[in-house]
KEKOL-274321 format. One record per residue (C-alpha): residue number from 1; x, z negated, y; chain. Coordinates in nm, 2 decimals. Example, Ala and Ser with C-alpha at 12.3 -4.5 7.8 and 13.67 -1.06 7.14 Angstrom:
 resi     xx     zz     yy chain
    1   1.23  -0.78  -0.45     A
    2   1.37  -0.71  -0.11     A
This chain:
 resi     xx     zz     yy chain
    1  -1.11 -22.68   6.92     A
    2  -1.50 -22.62   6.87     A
    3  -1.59 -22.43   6.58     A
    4  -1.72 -22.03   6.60     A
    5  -2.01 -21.99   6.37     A
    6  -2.24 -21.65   6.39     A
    7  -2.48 -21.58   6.09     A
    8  -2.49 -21.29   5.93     A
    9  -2.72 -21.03   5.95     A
   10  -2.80 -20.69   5.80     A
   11  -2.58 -20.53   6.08     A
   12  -2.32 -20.79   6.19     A
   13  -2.08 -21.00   5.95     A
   14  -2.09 -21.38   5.91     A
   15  -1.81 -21.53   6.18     A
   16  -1.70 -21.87   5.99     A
   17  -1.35 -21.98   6.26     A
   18  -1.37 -22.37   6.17     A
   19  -1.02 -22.58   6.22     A
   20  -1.19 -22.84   6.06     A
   21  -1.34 -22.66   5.78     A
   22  -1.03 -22.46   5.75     A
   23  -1.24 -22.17   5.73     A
   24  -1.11 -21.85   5.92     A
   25  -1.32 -21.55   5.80     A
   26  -1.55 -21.23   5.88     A
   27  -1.76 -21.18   5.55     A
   28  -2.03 -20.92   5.50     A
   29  -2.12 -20.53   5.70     A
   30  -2.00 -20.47   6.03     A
   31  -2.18 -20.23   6.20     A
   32  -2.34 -20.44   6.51     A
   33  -2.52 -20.21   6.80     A
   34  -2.25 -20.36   7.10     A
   35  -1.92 -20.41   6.95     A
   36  -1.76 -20.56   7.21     A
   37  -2.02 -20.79   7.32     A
   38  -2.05 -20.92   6.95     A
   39  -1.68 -20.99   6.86     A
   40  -1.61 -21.10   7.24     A
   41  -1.62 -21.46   7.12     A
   42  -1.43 -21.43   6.81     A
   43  -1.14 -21.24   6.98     A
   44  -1.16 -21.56   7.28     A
   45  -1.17 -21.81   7.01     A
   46  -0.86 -21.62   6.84     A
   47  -0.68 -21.65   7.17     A
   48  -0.73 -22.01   7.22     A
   49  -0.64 -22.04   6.91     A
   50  -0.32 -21.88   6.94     A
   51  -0.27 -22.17   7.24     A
   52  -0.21 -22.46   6.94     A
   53  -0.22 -22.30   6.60     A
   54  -0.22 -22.47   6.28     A
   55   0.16 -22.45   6.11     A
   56  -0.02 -22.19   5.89     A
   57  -0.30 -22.00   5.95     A
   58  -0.49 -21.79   5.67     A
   59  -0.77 -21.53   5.77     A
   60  -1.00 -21.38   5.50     A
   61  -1.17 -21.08   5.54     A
   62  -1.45 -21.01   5.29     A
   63  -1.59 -20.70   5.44     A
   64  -1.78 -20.52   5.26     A
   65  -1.87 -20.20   5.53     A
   66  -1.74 -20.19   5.85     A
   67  -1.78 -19.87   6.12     A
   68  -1.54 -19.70   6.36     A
   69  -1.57 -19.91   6.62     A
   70  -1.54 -20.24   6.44     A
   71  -1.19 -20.10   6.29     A
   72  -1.08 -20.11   6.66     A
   73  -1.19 -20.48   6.67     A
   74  -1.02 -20.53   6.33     A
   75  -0.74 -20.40   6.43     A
   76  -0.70 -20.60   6.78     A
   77  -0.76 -20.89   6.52     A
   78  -0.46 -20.80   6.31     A
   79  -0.27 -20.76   6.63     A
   80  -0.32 -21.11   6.79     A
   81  -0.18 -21.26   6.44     A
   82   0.06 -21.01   6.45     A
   83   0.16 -21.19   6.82     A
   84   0.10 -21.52   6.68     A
   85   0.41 -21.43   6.41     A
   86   0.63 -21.29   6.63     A
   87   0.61 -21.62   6.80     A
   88   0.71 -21.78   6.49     A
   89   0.41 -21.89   6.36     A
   90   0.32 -21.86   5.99     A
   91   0.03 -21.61   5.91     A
   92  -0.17 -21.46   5.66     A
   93  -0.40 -21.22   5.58     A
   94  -0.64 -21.19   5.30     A
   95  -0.84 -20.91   5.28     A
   96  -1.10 -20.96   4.97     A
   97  -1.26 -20.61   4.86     A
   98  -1.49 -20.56   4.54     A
   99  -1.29 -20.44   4.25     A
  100  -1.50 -20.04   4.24     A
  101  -1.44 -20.05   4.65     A
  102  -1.16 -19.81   4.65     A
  103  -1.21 -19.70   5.04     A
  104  -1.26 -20.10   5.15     A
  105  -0.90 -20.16   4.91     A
  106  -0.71 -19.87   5.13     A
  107  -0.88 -19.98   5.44     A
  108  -0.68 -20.33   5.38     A
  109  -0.39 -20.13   5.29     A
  110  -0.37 -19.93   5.57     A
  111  -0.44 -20.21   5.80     A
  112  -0.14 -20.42   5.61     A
  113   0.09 -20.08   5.69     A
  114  -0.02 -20.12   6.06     A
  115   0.09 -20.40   6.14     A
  116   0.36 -20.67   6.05     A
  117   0.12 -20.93   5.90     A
  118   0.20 -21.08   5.56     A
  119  -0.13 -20.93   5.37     A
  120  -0.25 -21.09   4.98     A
  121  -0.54 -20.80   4.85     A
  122  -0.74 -21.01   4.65     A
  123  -1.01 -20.82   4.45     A
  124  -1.36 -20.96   4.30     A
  125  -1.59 -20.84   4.11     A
């Protein structure tokens, strides 16, 4: 499966989905003017993936800002891997927040209450 790369800018996150690489992440502010048309490609790639996953597959979000409309896409994220278990597949998420970040820490725990997805907080500073 071909690699999804996007570079991040001041608006949209870094997209890093690399089989290869083992790299499956979203890093940086999520805010980009067309939602949909930006994270059309990650949620395709996601699907495909789903097709022939790995035996497990970790996802690292390292947001730090994110808007309404990119908690939707988030959250349609969290739901294919939520599929992808109830198929029997071994998942995990880890969602990376700065250690003073208290509203990007309870956006992962909310999200982790959502949906049944096996979630690791991990905090930096």
């Amino acid at each position: 499966m071909e690699a999804l790369r996007i570079d991040g800018t001041e608006d949209s996150p870094q997209v890093i989905l690399d089989l290869e690489a083992n790299i499956m992440e979203l890093s940086g502010r999520s805010l980009p003017e067309d939602v949909n048309t930006f994270y059309e490609p990650v949620l395709s790639w996601i699907e495909e993936y789903f097709k022939n996953p790995h035996d497990n597959t970790v996802f690292n979000f390292k947001l730090t800002y994110f808007n309404t409309a990119s908690s939707k896409v988030i959250l349609d994220i969290l739901t294919q891997f939520e599929e992808m278990i109830e198929d029997g597949q071994h998942v995990l998420v880890r969602w990376h927040f700065p250690d003073d970040d208290e509203d990007m820490q309870e956006a992962g725990e909310e999200y982790a209450d959502m949906v049944d997805v096996p979630f690791e907080m991990v905090s930096y500073s």
